[in-house]
N, C-alpha and C positions, 0 to 999 in steps of 0.2 A: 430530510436528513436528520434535524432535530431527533424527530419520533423515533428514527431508529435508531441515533448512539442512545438515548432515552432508554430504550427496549432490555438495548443490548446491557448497558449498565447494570439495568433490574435483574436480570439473568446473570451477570457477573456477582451481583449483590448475593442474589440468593441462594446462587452455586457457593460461596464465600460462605454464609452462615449457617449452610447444609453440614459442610465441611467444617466448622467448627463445633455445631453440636456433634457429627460425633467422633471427631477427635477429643469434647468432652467425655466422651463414653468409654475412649480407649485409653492406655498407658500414654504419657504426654512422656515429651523428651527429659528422662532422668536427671536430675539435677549434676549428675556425677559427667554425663554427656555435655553439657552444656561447657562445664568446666573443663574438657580437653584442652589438651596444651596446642595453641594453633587453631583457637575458634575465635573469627571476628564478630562484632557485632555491627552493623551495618546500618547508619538509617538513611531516608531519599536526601538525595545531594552526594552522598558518599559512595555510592557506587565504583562507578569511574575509575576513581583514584584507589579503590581498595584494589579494584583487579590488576591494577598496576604496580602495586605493591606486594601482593599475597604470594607467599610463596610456595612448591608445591607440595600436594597434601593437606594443605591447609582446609578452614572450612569457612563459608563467610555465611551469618545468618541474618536474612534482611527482616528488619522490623517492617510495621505495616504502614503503609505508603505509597505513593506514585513516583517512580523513578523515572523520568523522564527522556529520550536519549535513546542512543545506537549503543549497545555494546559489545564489547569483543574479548571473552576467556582467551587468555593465550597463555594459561600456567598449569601443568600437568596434574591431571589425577585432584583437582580444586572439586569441593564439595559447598556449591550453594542450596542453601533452603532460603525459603518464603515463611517465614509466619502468615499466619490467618491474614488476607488484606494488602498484601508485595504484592504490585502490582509493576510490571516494565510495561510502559508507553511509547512505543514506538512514533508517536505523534503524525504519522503518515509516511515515513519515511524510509525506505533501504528495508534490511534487515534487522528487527530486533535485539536477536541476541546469538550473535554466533558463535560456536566453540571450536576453537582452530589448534586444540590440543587433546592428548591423549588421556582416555580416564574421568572423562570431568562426568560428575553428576550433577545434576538442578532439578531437586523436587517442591514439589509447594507453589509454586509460581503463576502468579495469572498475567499473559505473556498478551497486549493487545497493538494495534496500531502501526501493523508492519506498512510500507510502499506499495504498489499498484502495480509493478512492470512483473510482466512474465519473464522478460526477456533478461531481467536482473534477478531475477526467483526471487525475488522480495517475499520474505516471510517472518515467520512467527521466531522459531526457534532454525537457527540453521549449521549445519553440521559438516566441515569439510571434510576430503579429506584427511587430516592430520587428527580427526577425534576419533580414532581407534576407541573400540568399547566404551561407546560415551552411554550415560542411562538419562535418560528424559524421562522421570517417574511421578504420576502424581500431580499434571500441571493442566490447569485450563488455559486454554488458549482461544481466541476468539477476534474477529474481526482483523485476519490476516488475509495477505493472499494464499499464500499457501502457508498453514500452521506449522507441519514440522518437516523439513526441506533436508533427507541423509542424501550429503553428495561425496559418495565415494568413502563413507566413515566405514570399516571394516567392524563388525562383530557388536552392533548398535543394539539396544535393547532402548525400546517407546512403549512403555506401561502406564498404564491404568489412568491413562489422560483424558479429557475431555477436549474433543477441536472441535467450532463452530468456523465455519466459511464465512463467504461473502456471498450475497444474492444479487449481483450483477447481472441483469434483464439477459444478457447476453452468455450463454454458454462458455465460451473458447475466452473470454475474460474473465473465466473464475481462474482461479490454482484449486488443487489437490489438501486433500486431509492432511497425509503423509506424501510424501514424494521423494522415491529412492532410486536410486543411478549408479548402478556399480556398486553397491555396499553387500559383497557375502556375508553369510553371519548373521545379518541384522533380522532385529524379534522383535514384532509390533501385534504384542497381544494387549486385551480384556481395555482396551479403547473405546471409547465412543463418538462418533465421527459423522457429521451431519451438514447438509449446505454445501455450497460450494460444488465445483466439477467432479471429481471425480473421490471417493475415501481413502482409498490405498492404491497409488499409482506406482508399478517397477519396471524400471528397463533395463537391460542390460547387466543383471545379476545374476545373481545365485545363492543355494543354500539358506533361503531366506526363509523363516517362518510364520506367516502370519495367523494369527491364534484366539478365540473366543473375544473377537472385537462385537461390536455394535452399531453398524454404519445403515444410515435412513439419511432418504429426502437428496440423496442425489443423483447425479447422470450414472455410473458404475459404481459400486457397492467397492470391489476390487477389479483389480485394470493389469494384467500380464500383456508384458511386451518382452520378447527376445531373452527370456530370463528359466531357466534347467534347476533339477534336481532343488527343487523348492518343494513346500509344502501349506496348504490352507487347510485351516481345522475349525472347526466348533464357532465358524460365525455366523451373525445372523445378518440380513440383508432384507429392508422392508422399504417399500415404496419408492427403489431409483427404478430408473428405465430398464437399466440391467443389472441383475446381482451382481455376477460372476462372469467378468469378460475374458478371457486365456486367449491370448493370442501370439504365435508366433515363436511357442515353447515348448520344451521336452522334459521330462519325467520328475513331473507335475503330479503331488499326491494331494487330493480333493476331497477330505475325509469330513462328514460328519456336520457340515454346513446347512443353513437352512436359506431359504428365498421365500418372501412371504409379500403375496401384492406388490412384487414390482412389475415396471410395465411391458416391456417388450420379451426381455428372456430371463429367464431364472439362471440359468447357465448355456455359456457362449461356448464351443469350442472350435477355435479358427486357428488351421495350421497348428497345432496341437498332437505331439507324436510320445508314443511312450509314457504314458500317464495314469494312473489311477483314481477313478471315479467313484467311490463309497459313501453309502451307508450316509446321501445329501437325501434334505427333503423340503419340495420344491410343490411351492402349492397358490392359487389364485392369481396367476399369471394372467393378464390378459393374451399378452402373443405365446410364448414356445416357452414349456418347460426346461426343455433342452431344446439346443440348437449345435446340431456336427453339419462344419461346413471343410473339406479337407484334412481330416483328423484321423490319425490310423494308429494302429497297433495299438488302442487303448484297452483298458478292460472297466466297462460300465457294469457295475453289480453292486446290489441290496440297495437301490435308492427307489425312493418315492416322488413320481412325479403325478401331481392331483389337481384338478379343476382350473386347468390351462382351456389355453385356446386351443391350443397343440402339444400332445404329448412329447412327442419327441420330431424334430425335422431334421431330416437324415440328406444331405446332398453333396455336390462336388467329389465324388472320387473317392470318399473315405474306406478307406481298404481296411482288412485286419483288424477288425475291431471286437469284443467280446463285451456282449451285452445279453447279460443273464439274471436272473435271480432278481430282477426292478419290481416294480406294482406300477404298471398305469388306470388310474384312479379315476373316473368321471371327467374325462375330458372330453372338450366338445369335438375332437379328433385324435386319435389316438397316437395315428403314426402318419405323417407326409413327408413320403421316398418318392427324390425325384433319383432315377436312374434307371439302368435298365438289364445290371445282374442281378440273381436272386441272392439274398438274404434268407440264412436260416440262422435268424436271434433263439432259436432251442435248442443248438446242436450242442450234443453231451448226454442230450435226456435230462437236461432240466432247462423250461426255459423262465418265462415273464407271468406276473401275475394282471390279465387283462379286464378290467372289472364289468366289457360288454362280452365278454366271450362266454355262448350257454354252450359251454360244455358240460360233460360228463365222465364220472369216473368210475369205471365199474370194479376196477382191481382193489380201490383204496390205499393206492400209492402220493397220492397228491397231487398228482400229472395228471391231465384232461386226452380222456382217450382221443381228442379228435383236435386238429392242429387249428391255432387260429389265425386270420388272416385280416388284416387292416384294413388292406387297399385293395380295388382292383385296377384294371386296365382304363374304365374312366374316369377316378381320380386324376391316377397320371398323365391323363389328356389334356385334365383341365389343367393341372399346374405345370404343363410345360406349354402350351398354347390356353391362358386363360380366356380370349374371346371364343373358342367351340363353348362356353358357359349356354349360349342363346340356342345349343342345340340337346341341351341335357336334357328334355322331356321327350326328343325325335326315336322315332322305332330302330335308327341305327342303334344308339347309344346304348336300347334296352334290348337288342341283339348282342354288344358286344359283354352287356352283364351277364347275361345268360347264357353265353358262351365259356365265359371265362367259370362261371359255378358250374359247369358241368367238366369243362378238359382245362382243368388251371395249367396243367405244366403244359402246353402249349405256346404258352404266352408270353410274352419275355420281361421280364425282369417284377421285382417286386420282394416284399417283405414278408415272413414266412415266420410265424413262433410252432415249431415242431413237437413242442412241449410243456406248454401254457401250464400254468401254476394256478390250479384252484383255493388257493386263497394267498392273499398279500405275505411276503413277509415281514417280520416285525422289523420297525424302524427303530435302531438303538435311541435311547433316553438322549435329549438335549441337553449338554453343559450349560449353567446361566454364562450369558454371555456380559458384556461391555464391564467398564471400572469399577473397580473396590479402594476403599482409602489404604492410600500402603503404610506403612506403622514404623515412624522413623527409627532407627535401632534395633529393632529385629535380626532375628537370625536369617539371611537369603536373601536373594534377591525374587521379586516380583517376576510372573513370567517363569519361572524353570520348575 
């Protein structure tokens, strides 16, 4: 335990004097700001008693220091900053720092030392709801359970932060990067979120927007639970088990996200109806680039799914789905449909670009005069009864291939591209993703 509050320190130290060179580089807070009428100066010890005192509007600026304690914003539209080295200590305990009113901003802040109980969401920064448009802009956070906990805060804006977990041996006792419950509204862009369970966990909302973050190194990258008309854009996801888990949601826009060597799946889609899947690229997966388990009426078009286990694993019932215009790219399997309708992923006359399909084009339209085909008949044997495996070399087996390449539509059920695309489409250009230093005083806000 030494070595690693040690570690951690080091990492808070040099995250600390990152951020000071180059807030050297940038306009530092204008002497004329500083001088506002209704600006505190704040040093460790004073805390506490300022927030008990300040009234709203006001701004309170902590000098650098360890403030040690639970605290609790309860004064409307209150504007804290951090100078270089503010540091709130949660000493192991509860909640850090909660905002239990409307309006408040806290940027600058290195937030560490929240409590341990899931069951009390002990964390970093935490948000009820009564912090209507609260902004969290700007802040490292680290050595929490869960860093920043929106419960029920309506129209939340989490910018350009830094959250480190905790690496408890044990999965189901980490908490979450972000953890949101009910907050419509809320915007958790250009983040960077690492450790710990899960990056961006949501239940039970909506309208939310999660936006060019940067989440590595945990269990889900982002975590949909029971939550409509949201949107995920321009993030990147390396090294959890799954990028992109969507579970149990409706019209869901998946624009433009990338998955790079995570483990199990690049993208989840479970229970998942009415959605848009764009223009993601999704590459060095061990298990399934994409994974549809139950998912319907979706429209899967212009993504890149490349050097998986499995391109795409299509099962459970997924009805209505429009999956056109992708590139499957050198994967050790292109396509595993378990079912037993046909699929025509080309209907239209445009379908999928497949990178083992030798087709041919003799019109020079772009379209492969001859359809391509994933599976046959004993693929689908094996992975709906996996022990027939000990008879895939038997003269049935290579009866039933030979059957199937000579009278396919006989056959029941299976994956069909009618219109294969001789060459990939292009993958729109990556936004950079995770934190930038936001520029106290500036015009706008971070995020819009």
């Amino acid at each position: 335990m030494p070595g690693t509050i040690s570690r951690m320190m080091k990492r808070i130290a040099a995250a600390g004097f990152a951020l000071a060179v180059a807030l050297a580089a940038l306009p530092a807070f204008a002497d004329d700001e500083r001088a506002l009428a209704g600006e505190h100066i704040v040093g460790a010890g004073e805390l506490a008693t300022a927030l008990k005192s300040v009234a709203p509007g006001e701004r309170l600026r902590l000098l650098p220091g360890r403030y040690r304690g639970r605290f609790t914003v309860g004064t409307p539209d209150l504007v804290i900053t951090g100078e270089v080295g503010a540091i709130l200590d949660g000493g192991g305990q509860g909640r850090v720092l909660t905002i239990d009113a409307p309006g408040v901003t806290v940027r600058g802040l290195i937030v560490i030392g929240s409590g341990a109980s899931l069951e009390h969401e002990d964390a970093g920064i935490f948000l009820t709801r009564q912090a209507t448009a609260a902004r969290i802009v700007g802040n490292h956070l680290a050595d929490n359970l869960i860093g920043i906990d929106v419960k029920g805060a309506r129209d939340a804006l989490v910018a350009d932060n830094l959250i480190e977990g905790r690496t408890y041996p044990h999965m189901n006792e980490r908490g979450n990067g972000v953890q949101v419950w009910n907050a419509p509204g809320t915007r958790i862009v250009h983040n960077e979120i690492l450790l710990g369970r899960d990056g961006i966990f949501v239940t039970t909302s909506k309208r939310n927007l999660f936006a060019f973050n940067r989440i590595h190194d945990l269990r889900f990258a982002i975590h949909y639970m029971y939550t409509e008309h949201s949107e995920v854009r321009g993030n990147e996801s390396r090294r959890n088990n799954i990028g992109y888990a969507l579970m149990y949601s409706r019209d869901i826009r998946v624009i433009g996200n990338r998955s790079i060597g995570d483990r199990d799946h690049g993208l989840m889609l479970n229970y998942v109806d009415r959605s848009e899947i764009r223009d993601n690229g999704i590459r060095d997966v061990r298990g399934k680039c994409l994974f549809f388990y139950n998912a319907n009426f979706n429209e899967v078009t212009g993504n890149r799914f490349a050097h998986c286990g499995i391109g795409i694993h299509f099962t459970a019932g997924s009805e209505r789905n429009t999956i056109i215009t992708n590139a499957f790219i050198a994967n050790r399997r292109q396509v595993k449909y378990v079912g037993t309708r046909y699929l025509d992923w080309g209907a239209g006359g445009r379908g999928n670009y497949w990178s083992d399909h030798a087709g041919f084009d003799l019109d020079g339209d772009g379209i492969s005069d001859t359809p391509y085909r994933p599976n046959d008949i004993v693929d689908r044997i094996l992975w709906s009864q996996p022990d027939a495996k000990l008879l895939l070399s038997s003269p049935a087996f290579q009866t039933l291939r030979m059957v199937q390449s000579q009278l396919p539509p006989v056959l029941v059920g299976g994956v069909i591209d009618s219109a294969p695309l001789m060459a990939p489409p292009p993958l729109p250009p990556f936004p950079p993703a995770g934190p930038r230093i936001p520029l106290p005083g500036t015009q706008g806000e971070p995020g819009t």
